[in-house]
C-alpha positions in Angstrom: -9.2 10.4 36.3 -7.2 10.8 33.4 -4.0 9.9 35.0 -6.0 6.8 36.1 -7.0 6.1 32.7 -4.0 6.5 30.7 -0.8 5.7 32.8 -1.2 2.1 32.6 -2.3 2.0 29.0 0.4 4.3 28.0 2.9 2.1 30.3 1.8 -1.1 28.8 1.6 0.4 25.1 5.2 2.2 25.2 7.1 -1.1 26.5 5.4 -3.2 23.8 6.2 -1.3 21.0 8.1 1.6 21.4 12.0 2.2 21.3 14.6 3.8 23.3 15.9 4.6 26.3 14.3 4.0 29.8 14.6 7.6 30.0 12.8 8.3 26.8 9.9 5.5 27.9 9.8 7.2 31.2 9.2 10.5 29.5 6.7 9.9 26.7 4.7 7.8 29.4 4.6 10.8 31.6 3.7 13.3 28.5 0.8 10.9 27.5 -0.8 11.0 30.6 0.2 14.6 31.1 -1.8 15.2 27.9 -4.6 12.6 28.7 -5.5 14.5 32.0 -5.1 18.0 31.0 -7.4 17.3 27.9 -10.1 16.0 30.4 -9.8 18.8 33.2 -10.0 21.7 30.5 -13.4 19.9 29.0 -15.0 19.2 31.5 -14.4 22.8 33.1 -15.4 24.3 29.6 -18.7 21.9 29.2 -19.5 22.4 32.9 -19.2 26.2 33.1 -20.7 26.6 29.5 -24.3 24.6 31.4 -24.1 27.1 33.9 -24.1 30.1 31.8 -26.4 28.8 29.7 -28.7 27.7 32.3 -28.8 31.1 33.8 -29.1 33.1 30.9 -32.2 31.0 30.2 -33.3 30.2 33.6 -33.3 27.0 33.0 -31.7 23.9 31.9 -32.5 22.2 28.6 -31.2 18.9 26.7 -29.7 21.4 23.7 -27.7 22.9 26.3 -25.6 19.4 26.8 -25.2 18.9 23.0 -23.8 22.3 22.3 -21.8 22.7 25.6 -20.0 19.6 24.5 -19.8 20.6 20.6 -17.9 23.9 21.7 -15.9 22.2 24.5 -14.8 19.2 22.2 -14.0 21.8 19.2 -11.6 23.7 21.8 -10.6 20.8 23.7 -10.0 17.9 21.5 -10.0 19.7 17.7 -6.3 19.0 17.2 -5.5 15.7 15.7 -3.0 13.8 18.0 -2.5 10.1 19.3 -4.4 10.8 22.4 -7.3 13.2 21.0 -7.7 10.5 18.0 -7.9 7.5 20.8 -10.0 9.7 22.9 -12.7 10.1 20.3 -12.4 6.4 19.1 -13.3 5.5 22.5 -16.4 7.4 22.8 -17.6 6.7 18.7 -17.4 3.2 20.1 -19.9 3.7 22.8 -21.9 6.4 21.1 -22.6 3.5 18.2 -24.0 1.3 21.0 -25.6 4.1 22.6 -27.5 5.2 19.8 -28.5 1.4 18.6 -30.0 1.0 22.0 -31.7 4.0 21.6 -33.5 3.3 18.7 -34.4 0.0 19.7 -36.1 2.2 23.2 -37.7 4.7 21.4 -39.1 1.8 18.6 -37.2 3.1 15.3 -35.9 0.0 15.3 -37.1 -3.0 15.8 -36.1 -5.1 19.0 -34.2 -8.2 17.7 -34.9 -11.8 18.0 -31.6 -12.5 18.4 -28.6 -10.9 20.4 -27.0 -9.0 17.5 -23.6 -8.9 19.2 -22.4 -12.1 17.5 -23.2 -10.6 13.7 -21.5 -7.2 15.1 -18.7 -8.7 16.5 -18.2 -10.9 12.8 -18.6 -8.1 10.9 -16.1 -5.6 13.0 -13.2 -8.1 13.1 -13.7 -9.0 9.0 -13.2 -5.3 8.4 -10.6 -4.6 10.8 -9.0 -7.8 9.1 -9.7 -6.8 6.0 -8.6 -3.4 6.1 -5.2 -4.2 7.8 -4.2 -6.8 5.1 -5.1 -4.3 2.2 -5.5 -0.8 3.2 -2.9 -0.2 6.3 -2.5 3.1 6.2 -6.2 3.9 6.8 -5.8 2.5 10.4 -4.9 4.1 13.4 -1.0 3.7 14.2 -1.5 2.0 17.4 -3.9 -0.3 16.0 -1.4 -0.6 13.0 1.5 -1.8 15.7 -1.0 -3.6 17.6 -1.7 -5.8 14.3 1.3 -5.9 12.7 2.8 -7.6 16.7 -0.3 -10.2 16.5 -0.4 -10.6 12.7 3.1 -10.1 11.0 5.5 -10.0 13.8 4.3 -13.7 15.0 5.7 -15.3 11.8 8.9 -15.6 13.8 9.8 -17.3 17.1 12.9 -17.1 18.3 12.5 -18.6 22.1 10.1 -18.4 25.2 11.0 -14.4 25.6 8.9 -14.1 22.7 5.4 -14.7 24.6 6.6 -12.2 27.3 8.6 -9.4 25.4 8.3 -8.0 21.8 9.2 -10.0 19.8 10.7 -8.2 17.2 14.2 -8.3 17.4 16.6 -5.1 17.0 19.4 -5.2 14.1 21.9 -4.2 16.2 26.0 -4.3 15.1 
């Protein structure tokens, strides 16, 4: 699954906007999916195998045992601050955000809205993304740094039609 996942992404993200060699490409392609999958198949054999102990040392199974199964494997799994770890756990905040929004709304801590909220959420995510890229770079992510700097800075120059299909950032070369 995480070869599935990643490949394309990292194909698509390393011949947009990183340099060198095909070789090189080639390479940190097949070390970011490397990583990707690995990182998956060693959490979900620690979460998995921690539900089964703790399931038979308490002869049952419990909703604690999910939270803390996942607390230990993510710790050991995806403690270490990398690229993919950090887009990993971007990823799921994301969904969690939702997750936990719909929640409340189920459960009644939160009112149902009148309106779809998406539209206010949407408004306000892009006016901070926006907001922080124009004034506080360094606080973002570096892909989302590259990815804004393509869309946002690198667009103030055209140089031909190659520029909708390629980078567009031309190399200095001598």
């Amino acid at each position: 699954y995480g070869a599935k996942i990643r490949a394309p992404h990292a194909l698509v993200m390393t011949f947009l906007f990183k340099n060198g060699s095909l070789r090189e490409k080639l390479k940190s392609i097949a070390q970011a999916t490397y990583t990707h999958s690995r990182n998956l198949a060693f959490f979900v054999f620690t979460y998995k195998g921690l539900m089964a102990l703790q399931s038979r040392l308490q002869g049952k199974k419990i909703p604690f045992h999910s939270f803390f199964a996942a607390c230990i494997g993510g710790w050991l799994v995806f403690g270490e601050n990398n690229p993919i770890n950090s887009q990993i756990i971007m990823y799921l905040l994301s969904r969690i955000l939702f997750g936990l929004s719909r929640l409340a709304v189920e459960k009644g801590y939160v009112p149902q809205p009148k309106q779809d909220p998406f539209p206010l959420v949407a408004a306000l995510i892009w006016g901070t993304v926006l907001w922080l890229f124009e004034y506080h770079r360094q606080t973002l992510q570096p892909s989302l740094q590259s990815s804004m700097t393509y869309l946002y800075d690198d667009s103030n120059e055209w140089h031909d039609i190659s520029d909708f299909l390629l980078y567009n950032k031309r190399s200095t070369s001598k």
